[in-house]
N, C-alpha and C positions, 0 to 999 in steps of 0.2 A: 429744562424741566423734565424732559421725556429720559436723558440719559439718568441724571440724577433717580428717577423715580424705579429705570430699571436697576440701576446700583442698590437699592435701596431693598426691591425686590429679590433681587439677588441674594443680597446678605440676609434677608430674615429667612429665607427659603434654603439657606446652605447648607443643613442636612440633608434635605430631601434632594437635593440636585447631586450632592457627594455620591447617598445612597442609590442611585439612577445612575452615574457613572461606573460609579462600583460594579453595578448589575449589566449594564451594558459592555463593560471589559471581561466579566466573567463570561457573557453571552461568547463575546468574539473570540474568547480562550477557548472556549470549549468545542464550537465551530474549527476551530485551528486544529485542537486534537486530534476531532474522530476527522480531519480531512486528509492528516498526516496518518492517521490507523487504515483508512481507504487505501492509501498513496504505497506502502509498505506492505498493506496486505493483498493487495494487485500485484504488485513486483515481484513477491513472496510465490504467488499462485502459477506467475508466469515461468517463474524461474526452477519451480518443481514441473509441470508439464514440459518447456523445454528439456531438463533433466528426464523423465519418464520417455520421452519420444525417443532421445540419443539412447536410451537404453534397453528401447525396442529394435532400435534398427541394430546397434551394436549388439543385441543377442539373435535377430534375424541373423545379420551376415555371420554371425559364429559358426548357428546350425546350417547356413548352408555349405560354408568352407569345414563343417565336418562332416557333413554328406558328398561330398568333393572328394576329400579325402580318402572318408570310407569306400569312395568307386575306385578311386586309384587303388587303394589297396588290395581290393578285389581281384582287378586286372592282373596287377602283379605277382597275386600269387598263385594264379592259375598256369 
């Protein structure tokens, strides 16, 4: 009795349960998206400050190997 009755349930009720699945897989897709736009746009952020760092220190050591330089040259041509 109780399976039949929920079979029975089931089928009168199968738009509505369609329409709530539907809603619930669009729920989890969109969930899915903006975790994947999080995931890319952290990697994204990290990978331009890394980049900004190496090219603080790579323009540090420049000016100092051309203050180096400019002493040597100094020396030299005194």
């Amino acid at each position: 009795m109780g399976l039949k009755f929920l079979k029975s349930l089931i089928f009168n009720y199968r738009g509505q349960i369609s329409l709530e699945t539907g809603i619930l897989i669009a729920a989890v897709l969109a969930v899915t998206i903006f975790s994947a736009y999080i995931y890319v746009k952290s990697i994204v952020n990290a990978t331009v400050t890394v980049n900004e760092s190496t090219t603080g220190t790579v323009g540090a050591y420049n000016a100092e190997i051309g203050r180096f330089t400019e002493s040597v040259y100094n020396l030299t041509n005194k």
